[in-house]
C-alpha positions as CSV (number, residue, x, y, z in Angstrom):
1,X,-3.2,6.7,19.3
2,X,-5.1,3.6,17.8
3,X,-3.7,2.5,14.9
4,X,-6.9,1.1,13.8
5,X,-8.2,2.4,10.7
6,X,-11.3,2.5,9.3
7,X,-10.6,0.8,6.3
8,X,-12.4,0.4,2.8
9,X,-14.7,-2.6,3.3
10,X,-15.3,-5.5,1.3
11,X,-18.4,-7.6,1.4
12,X,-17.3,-10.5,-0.7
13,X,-14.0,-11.9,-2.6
14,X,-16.0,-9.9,-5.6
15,X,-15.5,-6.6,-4.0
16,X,-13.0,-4.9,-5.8
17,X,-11.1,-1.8,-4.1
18,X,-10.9,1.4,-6.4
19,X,-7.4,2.7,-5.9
20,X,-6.5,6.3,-7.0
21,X,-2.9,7.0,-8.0
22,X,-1.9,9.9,-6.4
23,X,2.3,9.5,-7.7
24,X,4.1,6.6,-9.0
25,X,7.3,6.4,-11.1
26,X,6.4,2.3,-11.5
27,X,5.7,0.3,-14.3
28,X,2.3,-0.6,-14.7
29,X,2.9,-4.3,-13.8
30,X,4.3,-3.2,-10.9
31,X,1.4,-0.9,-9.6
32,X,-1.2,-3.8,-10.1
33,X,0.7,-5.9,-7.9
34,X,0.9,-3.6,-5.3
35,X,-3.0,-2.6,-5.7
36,X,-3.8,-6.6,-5.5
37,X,-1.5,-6.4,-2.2
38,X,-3.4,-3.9,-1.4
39,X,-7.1,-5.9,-1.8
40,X,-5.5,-9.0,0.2
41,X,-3.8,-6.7,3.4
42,X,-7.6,-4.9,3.3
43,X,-9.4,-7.6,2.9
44,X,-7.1,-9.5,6.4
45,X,-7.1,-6.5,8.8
46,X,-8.5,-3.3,9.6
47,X,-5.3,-2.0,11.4
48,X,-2.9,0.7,9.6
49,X,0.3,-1.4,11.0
50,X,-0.7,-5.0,9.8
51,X,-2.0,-4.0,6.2
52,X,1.4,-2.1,5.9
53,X,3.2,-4.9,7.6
54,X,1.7,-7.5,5.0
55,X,2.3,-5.5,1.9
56,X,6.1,-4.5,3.2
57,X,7.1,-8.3,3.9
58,X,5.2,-9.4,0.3
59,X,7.0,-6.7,-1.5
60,X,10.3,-7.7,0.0
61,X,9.3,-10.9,-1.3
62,X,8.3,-10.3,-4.9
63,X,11.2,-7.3,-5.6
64,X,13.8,-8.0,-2.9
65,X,14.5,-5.3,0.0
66,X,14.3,-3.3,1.6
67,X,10.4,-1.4,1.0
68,X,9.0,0.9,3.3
69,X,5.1,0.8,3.5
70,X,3.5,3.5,5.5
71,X,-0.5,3.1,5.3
72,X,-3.1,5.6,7.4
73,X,-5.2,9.0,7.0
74,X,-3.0,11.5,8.1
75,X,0.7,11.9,7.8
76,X,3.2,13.7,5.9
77,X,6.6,12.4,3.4
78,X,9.5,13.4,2.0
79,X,11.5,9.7,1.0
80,X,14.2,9.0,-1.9
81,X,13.5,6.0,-3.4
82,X,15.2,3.6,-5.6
83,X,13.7,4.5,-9.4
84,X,10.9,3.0,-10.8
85,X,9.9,1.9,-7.0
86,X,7.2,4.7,-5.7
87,X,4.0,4.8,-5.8
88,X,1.9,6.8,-3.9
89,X,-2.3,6.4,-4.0
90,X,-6.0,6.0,-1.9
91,X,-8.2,3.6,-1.1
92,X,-11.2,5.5,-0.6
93,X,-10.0,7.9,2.4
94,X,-7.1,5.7,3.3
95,X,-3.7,6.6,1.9
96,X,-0.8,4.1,1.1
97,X,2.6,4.7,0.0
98,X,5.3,2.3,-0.4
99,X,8.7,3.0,-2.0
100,X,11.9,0.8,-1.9
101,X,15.7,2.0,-0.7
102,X,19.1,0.8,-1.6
């Protein structure tokens, strides 16, 4: 199974991607950094395993561990999470989730 996606394009550095929040229990702040995560891994690779890669490690980062980013088309969840660290959302028909554990 290819783990190549096809993923939102964007043109230019003024492409914008247009996420839609499926779940998230994150302050606002919070859920624009990970939707400007988002624009960077996109706008680096097309495969489901880097962008998740890039936004896991930047989120470690940023909020300390340990995050879980799971990125792709199809695929199911049930997680715990820390609170106030899910979010769940699209990126046209690519789906991204990314919640952190104790």
């Amino acid at each position: 199974m290819s783990d190549q996606v096809e993923a939102p394009t964007t043109d230019n550095a003024s492409s914008k991607i247009n996420p839609v929040l499926k779940s998230s229990d994150m302050p606002e702040e919070m859920q624009t950094k990970v939707y400007e995560l988002a624009q960077s891994a996109l706008d680096s690779s097309k495969k489901a395993v880097d962008i998740a890669a890039s936004m896991k490690k930047e989120m470690d980062k940023t909020y300390g561990p340990t995050w879980h980013a799971i990125v792709g088309k199809s695929f199911g969840s049930f997680v715990s999470h820390e609170s106030g660290n899910f979010i769940y959302f699209y990126v046209d028909n690519l789906a991204f989730l990314l919640f952190k554990t104790a």
